[in-house]
N, C-alpha and C positions, 0 to 999 in steps of 0.2 A: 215242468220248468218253464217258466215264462221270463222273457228277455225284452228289456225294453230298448231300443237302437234308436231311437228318433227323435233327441233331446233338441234337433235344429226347429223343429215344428214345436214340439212346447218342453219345459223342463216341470217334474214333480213339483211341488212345492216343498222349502226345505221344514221339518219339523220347528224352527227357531221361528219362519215367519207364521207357521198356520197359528202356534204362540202366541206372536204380535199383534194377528188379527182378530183371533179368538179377544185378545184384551182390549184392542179397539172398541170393537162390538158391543161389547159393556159397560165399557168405561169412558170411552171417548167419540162417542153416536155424535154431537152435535154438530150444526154447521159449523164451518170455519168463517161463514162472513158474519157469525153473529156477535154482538157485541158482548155480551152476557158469558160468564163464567165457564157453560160447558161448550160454546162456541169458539171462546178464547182457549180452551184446552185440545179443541182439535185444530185450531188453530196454530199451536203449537208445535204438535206433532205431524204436520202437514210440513212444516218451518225445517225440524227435526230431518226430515225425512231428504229433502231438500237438499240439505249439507251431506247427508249422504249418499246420497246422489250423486252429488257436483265432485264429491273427493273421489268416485271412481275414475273419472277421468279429468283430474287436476283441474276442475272449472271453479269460477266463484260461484256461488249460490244462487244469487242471482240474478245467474245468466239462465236457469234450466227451468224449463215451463212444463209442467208437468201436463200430460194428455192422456189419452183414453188407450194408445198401445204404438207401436212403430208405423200403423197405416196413416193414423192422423198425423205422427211427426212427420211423415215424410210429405203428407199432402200437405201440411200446413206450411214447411218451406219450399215449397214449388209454388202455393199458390200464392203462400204469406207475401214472396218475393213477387211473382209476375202480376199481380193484380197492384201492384202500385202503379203499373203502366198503363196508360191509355189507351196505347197504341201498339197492337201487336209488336213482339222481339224476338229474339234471337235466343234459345236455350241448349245446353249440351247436353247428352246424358248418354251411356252407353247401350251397346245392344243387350246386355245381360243385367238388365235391370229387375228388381222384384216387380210384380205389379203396381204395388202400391208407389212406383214414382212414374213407371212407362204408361199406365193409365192417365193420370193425371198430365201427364206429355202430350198423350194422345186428342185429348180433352183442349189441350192450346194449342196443337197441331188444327183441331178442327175451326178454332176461332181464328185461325189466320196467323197464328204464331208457327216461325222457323224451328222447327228441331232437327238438332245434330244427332246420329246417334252411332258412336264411334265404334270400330269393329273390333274384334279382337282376336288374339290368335288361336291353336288349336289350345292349347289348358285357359283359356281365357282371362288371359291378360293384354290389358291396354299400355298400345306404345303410347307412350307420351309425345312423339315428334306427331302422332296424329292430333292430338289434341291442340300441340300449339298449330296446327293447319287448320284445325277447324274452328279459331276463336278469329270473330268479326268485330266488328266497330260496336254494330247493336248486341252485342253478347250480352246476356246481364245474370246469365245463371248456370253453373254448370254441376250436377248431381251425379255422383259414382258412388255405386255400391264397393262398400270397402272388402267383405269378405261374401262370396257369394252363397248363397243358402244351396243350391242347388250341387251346386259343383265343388264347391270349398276353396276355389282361387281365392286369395287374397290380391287387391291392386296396387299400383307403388303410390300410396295417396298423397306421402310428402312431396314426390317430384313432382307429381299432378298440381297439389295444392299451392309449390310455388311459383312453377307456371302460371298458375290461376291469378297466385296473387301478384306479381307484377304486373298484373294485367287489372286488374283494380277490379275483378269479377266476384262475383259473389260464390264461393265453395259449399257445398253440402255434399255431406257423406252420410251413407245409411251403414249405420254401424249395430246394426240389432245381434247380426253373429256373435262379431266381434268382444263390444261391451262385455267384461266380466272373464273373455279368457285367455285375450291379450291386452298388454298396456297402451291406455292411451292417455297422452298426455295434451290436452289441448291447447297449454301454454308452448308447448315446443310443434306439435302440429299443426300447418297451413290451413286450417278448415277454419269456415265463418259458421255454417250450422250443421249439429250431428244427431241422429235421432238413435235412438236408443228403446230398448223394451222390457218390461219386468219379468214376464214371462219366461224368459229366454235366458233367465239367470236363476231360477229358482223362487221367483215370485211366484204372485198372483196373476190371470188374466187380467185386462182391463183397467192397465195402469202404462204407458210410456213417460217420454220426455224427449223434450227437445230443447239443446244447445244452443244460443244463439251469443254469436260473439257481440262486443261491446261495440254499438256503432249502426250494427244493422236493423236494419226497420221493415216488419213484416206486418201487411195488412191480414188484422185475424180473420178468420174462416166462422167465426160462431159468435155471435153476438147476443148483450145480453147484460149479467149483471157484472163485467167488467172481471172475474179472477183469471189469477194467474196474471197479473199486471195488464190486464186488458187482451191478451193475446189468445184467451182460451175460456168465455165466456160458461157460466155453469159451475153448481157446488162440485166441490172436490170429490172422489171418489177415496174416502179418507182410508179405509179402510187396506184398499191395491196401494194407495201412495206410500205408506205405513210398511207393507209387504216389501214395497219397490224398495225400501230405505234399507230395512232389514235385509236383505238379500245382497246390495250394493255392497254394505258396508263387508258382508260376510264373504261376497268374491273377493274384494279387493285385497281380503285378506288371508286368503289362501290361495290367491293364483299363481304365487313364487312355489307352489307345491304343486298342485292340483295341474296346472297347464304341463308342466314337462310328463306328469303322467300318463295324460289323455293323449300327448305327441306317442310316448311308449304304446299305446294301447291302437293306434290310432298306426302307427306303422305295422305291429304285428298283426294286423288284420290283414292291413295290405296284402305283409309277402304269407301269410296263411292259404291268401287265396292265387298269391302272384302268377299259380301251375296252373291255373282252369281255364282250359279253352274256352273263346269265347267269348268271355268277361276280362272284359278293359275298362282299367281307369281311366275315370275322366279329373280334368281339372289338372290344376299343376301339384305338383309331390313334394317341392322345394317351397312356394310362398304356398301356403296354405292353411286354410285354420286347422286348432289342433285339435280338434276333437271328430274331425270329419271324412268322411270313405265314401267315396261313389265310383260307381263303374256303369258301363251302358252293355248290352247284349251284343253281340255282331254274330254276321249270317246266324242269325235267329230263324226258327222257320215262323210262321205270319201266325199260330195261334199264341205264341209265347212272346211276351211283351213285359216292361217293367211293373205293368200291373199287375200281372199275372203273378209273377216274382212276390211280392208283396204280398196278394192275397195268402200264396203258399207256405210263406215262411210265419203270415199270422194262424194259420194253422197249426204252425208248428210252436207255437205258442212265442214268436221272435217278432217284432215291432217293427218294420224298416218302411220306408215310403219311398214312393216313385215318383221322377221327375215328368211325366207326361201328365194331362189334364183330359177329364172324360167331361166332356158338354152334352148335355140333352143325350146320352148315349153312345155316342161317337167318340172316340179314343185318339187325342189330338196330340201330334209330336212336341217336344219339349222344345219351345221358342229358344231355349237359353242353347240348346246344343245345335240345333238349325244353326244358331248365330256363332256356335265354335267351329259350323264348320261339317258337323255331321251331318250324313245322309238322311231322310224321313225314318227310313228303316232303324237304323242306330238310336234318331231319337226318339223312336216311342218305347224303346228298351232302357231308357234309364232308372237306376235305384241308386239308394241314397241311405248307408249307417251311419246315424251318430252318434257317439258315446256322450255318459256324463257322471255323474257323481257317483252315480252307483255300479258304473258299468267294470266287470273285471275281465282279468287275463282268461278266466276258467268260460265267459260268459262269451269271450271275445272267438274262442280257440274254440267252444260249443255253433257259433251262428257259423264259424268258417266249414264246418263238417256239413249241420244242416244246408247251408247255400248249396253246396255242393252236390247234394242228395237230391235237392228238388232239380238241381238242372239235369243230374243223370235221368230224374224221374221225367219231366218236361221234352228233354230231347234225348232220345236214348239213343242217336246217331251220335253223339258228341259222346268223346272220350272222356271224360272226367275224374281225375282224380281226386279220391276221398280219403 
């Protein structure tokens, strides 16, 4: 029996889009800048793809620029926005950032640019009274991860966003969790830019997008022959956009079902394993995305760590990933749970199940037995209940 838990890191591809691209492929190979007949037809379905898109989360069309996956969105409005400046500035962005926006921070930290990088509490959430304390004269960009991958918080991105916006700053959110399992509405939400990922909904790899409100002006990152309205230079990746579209339109229209499912599935995990010493959740239980479960190890002994967890239960034929990162060898604590607040020890015991389309009650009530087995097997000082 093999279990797949890890739909935060990629989701299947749904049968409807491998379809879509399967007919791309055949039928609609040519460029989209080209003038000629099979150029203007993937031109079309590039267009096509575009509106569905934009109807996931109530945007116009075009506003959403379609990119290479959630790295480039989120680099490209970090760098879109601060590279209009000449002169080092002022940017906010949380401590529990993905990489793909706290690099790129780090990256204008080293050019002489200010970064804020707000704290947050133990389920890791951001007060907003820090935020309005950390906005300056020169402020001109402040980025929060809406749902966190790691830990599953969700942030309060309205209040954040109207702080932001009386303040005449520039908002971006990194909404790749997010996207496709809760609503968003961008006409009624404070954000100027949001990035989004195909992947993460049942696309294909190697397709994103990014949001930009009407107004805002980002210096592009890739230069060239001008697509995507000059903002994202390079032929379409016709193929993933096509995916992206098919997938979009298909959350949008089952998440009035499918999200309160995954909340069910996504709590009876929880309290399945609520009795095991040991393992604690992490992240908040009330804002939270709904497909998401993590816990970190405590008094662990020093050979059992979240990766350790992981490798065991891929043994057991179960899918789960861990929030710590191993460089050249070395097994480094999870920066995100450092920043909630935990000990080194704690953080390199973090794991992380995510459910998704396929995931069931019988699959969920299966990983809560196995977890349980490997930890008895792992620490056979700890009492654990199976």
């Amino acid at each position: 029996m093999q279990i797949y838990l890890d739909y935060s890191a990629t989701t299947p591809p749904r049968r409807e889009v491998i379809a879509a691209v399967q007919d791309i492929l055949q039928q609609e190979w040519g460029n989209p800048s080209s003038l000629h007949e099979w150029g203007q037809r993937s031109a079309m379905v590039v267009e096509q793809a575009r509106m569905e898109v934009a109807e996931l989360i109530n945007a116009p069309s075009d506003s959403i620029i379609f990119t290479s996956g959630g790295t480039e969105s989120d680099n490209l409005a970090i760098m879109g926005v601060t590279r209009r400046y000449s002169t080092p500035q002022h940017i906010i962005i949380s401590s529990i950032e993905h990489s793909a926006v706290a690099e790129p921070a780090r990256l204008l930290e080293s050019w002489g640019w200010q970064v804020t990088r707000l704290p947050v509490d133990k389920e890791g959430r951001i007060n907003p009274k820090d935020l309005e304390k950390a906005l300056q004269p020169n402020t001109v960009l402040v980025s929060i991860i809406y749902g966190q991958s790691e830990v599953g918080t969700l942030q309060p991105i309205e209040t954040l966003g109207k702080i932001i916006r009386d303040s005449g700053i520039i908002f971006h959110i990194d909404a790749v969790q997010v996207a496709g399992r809760l609503p968003i509405d961008v006409q009624q939400l404070p954000v100027d830019l949001l990035s989004i990922s195909s992947h993460k909904i049942y696309g294909i790899q190697g397709a994103g997008a990014l949001y930009i409100r009407d107004g805002v002006k980002l210096v592009p990152l890739l230069l060239g022959g001008s697509q995507e309205s000059g903002l994202r230079s390079g032929t379409q990746a016709v193929p993933a956009i096509v995916a992206f579209g098919v997938a979009a339109e298909l959350a949008a229209a089952e998440m009035v079902t499918e999200t309160p499912r995954l909340i069910r599935l996504r709590d009876r995990l929880f309290d399945q394993l609520a009795d095991t010493p040991f393992l604690k959740p992490t992240g908040s239980r009330l804002y939270r995305l709904p497909h998401h479960v993590s816990f970190t190890l405590t008094n662990r002994i020093d050979t059992v760590t979240g990766k350790t967890i992981v490798r065991q239960m891929n043994l057991a034929g179960i899918g789960i990933s861990g929030g710590s990162a191993c460089h050249s060898g070395k097994l480094s604590p999870s920066p995100i749970l450092l920043a909630m607040g935990y000990g080194e020890s704690e953080a390199l015991g973090g794991i992380r199940l995510t459910l998704g389309r396929d995931t069931t009650e019988a699959d969920v009530d299966w990983t809560a037995i196995v977890l349980k087995q490997v930890l008895k097997r792992l620490m056979p000082e700890l009492v654990v209940s199976c």
